[in-house]
C-alpha positions in Angstrom: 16.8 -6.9 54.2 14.2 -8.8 56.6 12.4 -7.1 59.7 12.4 -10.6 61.7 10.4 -9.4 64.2 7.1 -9.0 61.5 8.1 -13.0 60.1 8.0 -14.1 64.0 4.9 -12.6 64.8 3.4 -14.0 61.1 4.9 -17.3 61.7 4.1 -17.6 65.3 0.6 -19.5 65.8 1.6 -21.4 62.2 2.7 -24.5 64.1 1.0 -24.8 68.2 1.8 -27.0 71.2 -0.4 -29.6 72.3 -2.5 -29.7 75.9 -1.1 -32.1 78.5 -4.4 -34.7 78.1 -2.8 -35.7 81.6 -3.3 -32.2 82.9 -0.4 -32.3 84.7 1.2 -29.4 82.8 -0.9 -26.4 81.7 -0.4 -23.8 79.0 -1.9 -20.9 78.0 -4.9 -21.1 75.3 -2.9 -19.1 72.5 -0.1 -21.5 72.7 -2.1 -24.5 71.1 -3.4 -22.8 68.6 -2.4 -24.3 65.6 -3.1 -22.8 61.9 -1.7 -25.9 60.2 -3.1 -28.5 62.5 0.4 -29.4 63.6 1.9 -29.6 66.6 5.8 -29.3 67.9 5.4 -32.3 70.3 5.3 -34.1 66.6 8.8 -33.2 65.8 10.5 -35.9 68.5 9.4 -38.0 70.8 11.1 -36.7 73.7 9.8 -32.9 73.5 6.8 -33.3 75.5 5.7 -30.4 78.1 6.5 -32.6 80.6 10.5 -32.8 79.6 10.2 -28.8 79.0 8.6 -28.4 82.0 11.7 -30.1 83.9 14.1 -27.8 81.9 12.1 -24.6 82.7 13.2 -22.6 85.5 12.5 -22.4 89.0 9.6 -20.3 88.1 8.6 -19.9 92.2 11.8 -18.5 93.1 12.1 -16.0 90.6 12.2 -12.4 91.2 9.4 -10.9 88.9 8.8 -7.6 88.1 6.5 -5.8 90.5 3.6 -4.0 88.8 4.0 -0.8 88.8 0.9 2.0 88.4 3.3 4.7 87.7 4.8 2.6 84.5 3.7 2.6 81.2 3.4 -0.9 79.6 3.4 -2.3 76.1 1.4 -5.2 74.9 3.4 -8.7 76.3 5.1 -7.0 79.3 4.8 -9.1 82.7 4.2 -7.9 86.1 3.6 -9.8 89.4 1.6 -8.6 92.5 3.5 -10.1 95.0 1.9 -11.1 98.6 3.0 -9.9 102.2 6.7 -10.0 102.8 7.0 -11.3 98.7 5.7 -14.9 99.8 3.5 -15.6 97.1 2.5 -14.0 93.7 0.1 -13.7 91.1 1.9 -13.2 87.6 0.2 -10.9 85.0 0.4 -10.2 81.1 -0.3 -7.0 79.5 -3.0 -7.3 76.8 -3.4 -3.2 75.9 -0.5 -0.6 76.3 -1.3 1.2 79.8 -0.3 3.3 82.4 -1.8 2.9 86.1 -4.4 0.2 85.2 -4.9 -2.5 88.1 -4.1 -6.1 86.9 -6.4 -7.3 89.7 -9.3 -6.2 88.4 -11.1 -9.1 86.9 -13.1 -7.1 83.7 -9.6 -5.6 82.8 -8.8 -5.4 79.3 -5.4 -4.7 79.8 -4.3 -7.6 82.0 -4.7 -11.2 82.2 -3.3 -13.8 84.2 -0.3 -15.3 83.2 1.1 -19.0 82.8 5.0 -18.4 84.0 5.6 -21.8 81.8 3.7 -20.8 78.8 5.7 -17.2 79.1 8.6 -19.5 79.3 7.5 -21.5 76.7 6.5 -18.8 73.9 9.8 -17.0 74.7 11.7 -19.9 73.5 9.4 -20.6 70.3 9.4 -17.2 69.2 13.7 -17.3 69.8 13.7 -20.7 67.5 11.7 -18.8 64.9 13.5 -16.1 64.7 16.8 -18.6 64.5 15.2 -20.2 61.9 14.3 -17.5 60.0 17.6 -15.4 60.4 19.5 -18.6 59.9 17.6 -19.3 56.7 17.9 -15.9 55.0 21.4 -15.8 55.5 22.6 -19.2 54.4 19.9 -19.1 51.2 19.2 -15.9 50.3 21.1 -13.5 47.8 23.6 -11.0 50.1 22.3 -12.2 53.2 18.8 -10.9 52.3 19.2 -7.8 50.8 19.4 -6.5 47.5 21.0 -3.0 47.8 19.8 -0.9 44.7 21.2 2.4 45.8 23.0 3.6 48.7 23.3 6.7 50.8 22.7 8.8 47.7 21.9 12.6 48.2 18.6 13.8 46.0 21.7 17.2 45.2 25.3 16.6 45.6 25.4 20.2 45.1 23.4 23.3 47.3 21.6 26.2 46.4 22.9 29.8 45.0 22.9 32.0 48.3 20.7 34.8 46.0 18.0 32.5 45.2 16.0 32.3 48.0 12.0 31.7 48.8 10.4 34.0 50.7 8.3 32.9 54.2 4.4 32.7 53.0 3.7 31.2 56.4 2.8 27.8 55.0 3.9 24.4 55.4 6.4 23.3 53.1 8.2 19.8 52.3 8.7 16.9 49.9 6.8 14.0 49.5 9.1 10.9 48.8 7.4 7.2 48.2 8.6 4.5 46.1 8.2 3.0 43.1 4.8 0.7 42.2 7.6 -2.8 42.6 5.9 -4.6 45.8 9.4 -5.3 47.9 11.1 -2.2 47.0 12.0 -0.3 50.5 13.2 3.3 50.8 15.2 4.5 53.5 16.0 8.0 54.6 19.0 8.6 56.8 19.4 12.2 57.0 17.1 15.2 56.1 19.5 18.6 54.8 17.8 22.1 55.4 19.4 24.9 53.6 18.7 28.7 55.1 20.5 32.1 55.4 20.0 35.4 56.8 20.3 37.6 53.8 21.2 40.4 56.2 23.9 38.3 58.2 25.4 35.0 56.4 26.3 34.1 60.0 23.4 34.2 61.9 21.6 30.6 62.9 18.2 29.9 63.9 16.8 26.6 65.5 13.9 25.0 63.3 11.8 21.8 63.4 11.8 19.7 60.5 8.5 16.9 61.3 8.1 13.5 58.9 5.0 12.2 59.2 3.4 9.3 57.1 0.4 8.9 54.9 -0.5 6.0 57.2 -1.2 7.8 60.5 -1.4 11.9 59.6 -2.4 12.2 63.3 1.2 10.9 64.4 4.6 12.0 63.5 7.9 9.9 62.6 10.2 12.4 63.7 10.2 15.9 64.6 14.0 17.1 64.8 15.0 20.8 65.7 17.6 21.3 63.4 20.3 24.8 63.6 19.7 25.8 60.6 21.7 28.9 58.9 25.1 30.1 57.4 26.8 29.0 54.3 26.0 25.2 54.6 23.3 23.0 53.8 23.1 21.1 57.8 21.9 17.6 58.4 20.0 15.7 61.1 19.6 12.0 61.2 16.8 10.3 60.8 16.9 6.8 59.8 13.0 5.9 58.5 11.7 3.9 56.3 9.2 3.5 53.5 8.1 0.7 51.6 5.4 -0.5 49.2 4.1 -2.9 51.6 3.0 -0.8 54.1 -0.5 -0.4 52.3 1.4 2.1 49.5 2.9 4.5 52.1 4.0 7.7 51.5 6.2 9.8 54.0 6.3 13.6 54.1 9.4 15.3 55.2 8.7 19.4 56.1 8.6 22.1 58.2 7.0 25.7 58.7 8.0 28.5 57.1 6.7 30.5 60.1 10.0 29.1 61.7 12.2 30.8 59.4 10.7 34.2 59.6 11.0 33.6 63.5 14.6 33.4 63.0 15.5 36.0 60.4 16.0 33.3 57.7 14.6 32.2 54.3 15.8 29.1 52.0 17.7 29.1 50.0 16.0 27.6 46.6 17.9 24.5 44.5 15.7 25.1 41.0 14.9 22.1 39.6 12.0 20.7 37.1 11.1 17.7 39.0 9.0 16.9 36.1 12.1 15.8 33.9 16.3 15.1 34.7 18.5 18.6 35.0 20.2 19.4 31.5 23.5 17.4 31.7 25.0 19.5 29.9 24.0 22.5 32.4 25.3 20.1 35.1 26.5 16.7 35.3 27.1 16.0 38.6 23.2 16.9 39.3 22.0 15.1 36.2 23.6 11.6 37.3 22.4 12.3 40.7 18.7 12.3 39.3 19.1 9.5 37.0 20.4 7.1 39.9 17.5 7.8 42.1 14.6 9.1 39.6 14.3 5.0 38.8 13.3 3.8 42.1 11.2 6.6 44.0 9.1 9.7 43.0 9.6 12.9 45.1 7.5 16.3 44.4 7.7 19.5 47.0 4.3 20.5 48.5 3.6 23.0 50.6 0.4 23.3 52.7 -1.0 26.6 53.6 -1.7 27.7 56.7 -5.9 28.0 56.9 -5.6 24.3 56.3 -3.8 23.1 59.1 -5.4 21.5 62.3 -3.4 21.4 65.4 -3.9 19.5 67.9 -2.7 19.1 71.5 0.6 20.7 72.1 2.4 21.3 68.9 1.1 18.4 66.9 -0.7 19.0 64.0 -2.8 17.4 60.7 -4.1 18.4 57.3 -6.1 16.6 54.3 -4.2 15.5 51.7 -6.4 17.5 49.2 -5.2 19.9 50.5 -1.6 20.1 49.4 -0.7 21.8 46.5 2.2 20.6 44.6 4.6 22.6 42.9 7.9 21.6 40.0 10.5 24.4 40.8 11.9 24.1 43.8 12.7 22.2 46.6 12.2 24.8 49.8 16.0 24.5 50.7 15.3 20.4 51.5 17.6 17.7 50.8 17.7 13.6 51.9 20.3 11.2 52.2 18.6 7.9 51.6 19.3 4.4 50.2 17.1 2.2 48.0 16.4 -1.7 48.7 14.5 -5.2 48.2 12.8 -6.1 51.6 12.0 -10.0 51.6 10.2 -9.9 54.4 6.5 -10.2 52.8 7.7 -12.6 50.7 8.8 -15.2 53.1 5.0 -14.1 55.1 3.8 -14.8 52.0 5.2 -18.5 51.4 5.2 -19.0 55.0 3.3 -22.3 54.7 6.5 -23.7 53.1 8.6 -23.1 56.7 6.1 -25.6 58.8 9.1 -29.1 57.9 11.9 -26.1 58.8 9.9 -24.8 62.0 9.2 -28.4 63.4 12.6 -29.3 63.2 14.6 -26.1 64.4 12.3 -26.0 67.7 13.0 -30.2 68.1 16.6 -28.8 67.8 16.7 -26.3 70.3 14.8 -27.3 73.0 16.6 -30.4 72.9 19.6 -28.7 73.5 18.2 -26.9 75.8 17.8 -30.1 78.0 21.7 -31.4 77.5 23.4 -28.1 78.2 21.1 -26.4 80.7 21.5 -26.3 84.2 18.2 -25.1 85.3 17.1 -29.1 84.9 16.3 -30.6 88.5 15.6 -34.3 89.0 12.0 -34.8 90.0 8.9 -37.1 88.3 8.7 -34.1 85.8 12.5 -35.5 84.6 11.9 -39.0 84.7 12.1 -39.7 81.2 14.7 -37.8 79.8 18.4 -38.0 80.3 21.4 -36.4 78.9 22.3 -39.5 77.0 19.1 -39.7 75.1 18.7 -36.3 74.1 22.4 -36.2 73.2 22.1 -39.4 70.8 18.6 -37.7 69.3 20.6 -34.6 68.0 23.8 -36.3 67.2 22.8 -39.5 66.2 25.0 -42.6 66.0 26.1 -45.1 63.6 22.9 -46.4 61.9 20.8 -43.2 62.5 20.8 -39.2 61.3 20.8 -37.0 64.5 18.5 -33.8 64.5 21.8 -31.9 63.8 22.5 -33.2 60.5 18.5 -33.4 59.2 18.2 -29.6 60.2 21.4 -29.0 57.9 20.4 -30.9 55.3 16.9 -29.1 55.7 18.6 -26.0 55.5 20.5 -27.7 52.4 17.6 -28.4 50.6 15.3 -25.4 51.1 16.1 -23.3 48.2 14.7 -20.5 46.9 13.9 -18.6 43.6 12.1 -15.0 43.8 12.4 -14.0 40.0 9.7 -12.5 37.8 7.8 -11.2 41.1 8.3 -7.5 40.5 10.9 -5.5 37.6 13.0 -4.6 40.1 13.9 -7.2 43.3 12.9 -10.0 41.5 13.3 -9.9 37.4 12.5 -12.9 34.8 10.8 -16.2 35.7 9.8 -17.2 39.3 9.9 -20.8 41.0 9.3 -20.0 44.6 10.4 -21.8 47.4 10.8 -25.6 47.3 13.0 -28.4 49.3 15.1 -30.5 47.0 17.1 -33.7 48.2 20.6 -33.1 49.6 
């Protein structure tokens, strides 16, 4: 698995565009930035921001946005404040998430005027990395970039005895689950299982909350789910996060109050383990096999949190100090998870991302150039003057005597291979070679 978003943001700003020295064309500061000293105008001689600027759209005539001060906007959105009767606009980029905040003011640290090009213009850099990228991982990497260690495995395949149950002590109870100390190793936890009766009515059902929050923001949560919990079964709710290694070691906790129970007449129902060590197989296969397949790859121990110790917060939000848990090795407070285990590439390529600047220079050459043969929004004015169909379709196919762009980029993507062994016992075993280009 990759999360492309992370590699375009790390890989965007590797490679920058260079200032019109005519000053005909302008672009936004952060767009010639440049953290190898190389620029994309380098790749071909015909992508200069004059040729993209004739390719561009009709910027004027578009229908922007209008800000909004009832909208809440993220970091990148755009906006326009448009004159009388829309003739005229000034186009604005959000710098801060905000709600209500006037772009017009000129100390605002949530807005600043935008470049329509360089928008333009960023858009379709950050597209060609992520085609890069995407194309890259998989063409050359094992299964399309993922190594799949275990999948949708429950932590019990079996429930709880109905008489075994925990009584409410008001606290707040859960697991902790985090993975393995191997770097790419990524956990992720599709459903979260509560098991609960009402030892005076099998058939009653109560609604509880079950909350996942994360080591790395215990003022947040991940998820709070209100779960009908109750009867005979073990009932599930979907919840789809993830945990991995590289996220500074983070560790999730999945849980819920026991005050929630009591509320509705219901207590869990216990599945006695001894976390410590794998169930007897001889007491019980199914759940011994069950242990062993996940046991290898993540660590889970219950907690439970009592009730002095918890700060809440606004509404029904809450915290509490990790030294404040205590952990316990016989039970597991009626909780199960559904969850898979896998290798996550994605620091890895961040990591070696030096090694993408040949791949980057000649992927954006590629697209922007077909960008100019196949795209209607060019117009013939002084902008257009030197570029034509013909030449940019004779750069990326090439003729006779020379190698178009389309065949280079192939036999780029040919001749970047890559080797991830021996960089952690578990995604990548025995000797390492890294990334490297080798002739085609």
């Amino acid at each position: 698995m990759i999360q492309v978003k992370n590699i375009v943001d790390a890989l965007y700003g590797l490679i920058g565009w260079r200032a019109d020295f005519s000053n005909e064309v302008k672009i936004d500061s952060g767009l010639t930035e440049s953290e190898s000293g190389l620029y994309y105008q380098d790749a071909h001689p015909l992508l200069t921001l004059k040729n993209l600027a004739s390719i561009a759209p009709d910027f004027a005539n578009m229908d922007w946005p209008e800000w909004d001060e009832e909208k809440a906007y993220q970091t990148g959105d755009l906006a326009a404040i448009y004159g009388e009767e829309k003739k005229g606009f000034d186009l604005y980029r959000c710098i801060a998430d905000n709600t209500g905040q006037d772009p017009t003011d000129e100390n605002s640290q949530y807005w600043a005027v935008a470049n329509p090009f360089s928008a333009w213009l960023e858009e379709k850099t950050r597209a060609s990395i992520a085609n890069a990228v995407t194309h890259f991982v998989f063409t050359n990497m094992p299964n399309g970039g993922t190594k799949s260690i275990l999948e949708h495995r429950l932590l019990f395949n079996t429930v709880g005895r109905i008489g075994d149950r925990i009584a409410n002590g008001g606290n707040l109870v859960g697991l902790e689950v985090h993975p393995i100390h191997a770097y790419d190793v990524c956990v992720d936890i599709h459903k979260i299982g509560l098991q609960a009766i009402n030892k005076d009515n099998m058939q009653a059902t109560g609604s509880v909350d079950l909350i996942v929050k994360s080591s790395n923001d215990m003022l947040g949560e991940l998820s709070r789910e209100a779960i009908i919990a109750g009867g005979y079964q073990t009932k599930y709710k979907e919840l789809n996060k993830q945990v991995a290694n590289t996220q500074g070691g983070q560790t999730l906790y999945a849980m819920y109050f026991q005050n929630a129970l009591e509320a509705n007449g219901l207590e869990a129902v216990n599945r006695t383990i001894d976390w410590s060590k794998a169930p007897c197989p001889a007491c019980n296969i199914i759940e011994h096999q069950a242990f062993l397949a996940w046991s290898k790859y993540i660590e889970v121990w219950p907690f439970y949190v009592a009730s002095q110790n918890i700060d809440m917060l606004d509404g029904n939000k809450f915290t509490f100090d990790q030294h404040s848990m205590f952990y316990v090795n016989n039970t597991n407070f009626g909780l199960n998870l559904e969850l898979s285990v896998y290798c996550d590439y994605t620091d890895f390529i961040i990591r070696n991302k030096s090694e993408f600047i040949p791949l980057l220079l000649k992927q954006i050459a590629v697209d922007m150039l077909k960008e100019a043969a196949y795209n209607a929004n060019v117009r013939a004015n002084r902008n257009s003057v030197n570029i034509s169909r013909i030449e940019v379709m004779q750069a990326l196919e090439g003729n006779q005597d020379t190698q178009g762009l389309f065949k280079e980029l192939e036999n780029m993507y040919k001749g970047l291979t890559i080797s991830m062994r021996g960089l952690d016992k578990v995604c990548r075993p025995c000797c390492n070679n890294g990334l490297r280009y080798t002739t085609t």
